[in-house]
N, C-alpha and C positions, 0 to 999 in steps of 0.2 A: 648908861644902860646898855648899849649896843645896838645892833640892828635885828633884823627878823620882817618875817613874810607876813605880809598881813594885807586884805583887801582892800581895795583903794575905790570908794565910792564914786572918783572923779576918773579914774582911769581903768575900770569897771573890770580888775583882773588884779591879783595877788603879787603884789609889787616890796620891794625891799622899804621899809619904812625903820625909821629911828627915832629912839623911846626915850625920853626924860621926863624925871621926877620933879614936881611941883615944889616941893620940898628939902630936896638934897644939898647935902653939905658938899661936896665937890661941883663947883662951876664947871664943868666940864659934862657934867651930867646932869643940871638945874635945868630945868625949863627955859626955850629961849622965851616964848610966849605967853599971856598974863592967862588963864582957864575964867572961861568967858562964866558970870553968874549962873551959879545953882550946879555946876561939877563938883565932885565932893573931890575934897584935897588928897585922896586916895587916889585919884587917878591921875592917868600921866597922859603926857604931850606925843602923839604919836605922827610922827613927819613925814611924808611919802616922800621917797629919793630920789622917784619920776617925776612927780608936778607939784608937789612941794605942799598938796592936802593936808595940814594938821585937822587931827582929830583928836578926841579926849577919850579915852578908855579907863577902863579897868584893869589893870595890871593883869589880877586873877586869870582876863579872858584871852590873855598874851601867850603867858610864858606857864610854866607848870611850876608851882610853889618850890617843888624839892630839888629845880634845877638852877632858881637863881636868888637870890636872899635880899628882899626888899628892904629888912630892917639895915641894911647898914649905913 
């Protein structure tokens, strides 16, 4: 998925994090970590690059649909 700016509840400031899909056919972009019960398999794995905070989003609240193509 690549990286992007996103808040970081542990480091309480807009930090570089990295995004993988739960679901994805390239290893490379799979989830490294299992989405703890009751996430829906729509959302993804998002990493902070500062302290290492995963958190589980929504794709939708990331990136803007017309600039990157989740179905693939």
């Amino acid at each position: 998925m690549g990286l992007h700016e996103w808040f970081c509840k542990t480091c309480r400031a807009d930090t570089g994090h990295e995004v993988r899909e739960q679901n994805h056919y390239d290893p490379k972009t799979l989830a490294l970590t299992v989405a703890p019960v009751g996430v829906s398999e729509d959302h993804t794995e998002c990493t902070c690059t500062t302290c290492g905070t995963v958190s589980w989003v929504d794709p939708v609240d990331i990136f803007q649909l017309y600039e990157h193509d989740f179905g693939d």
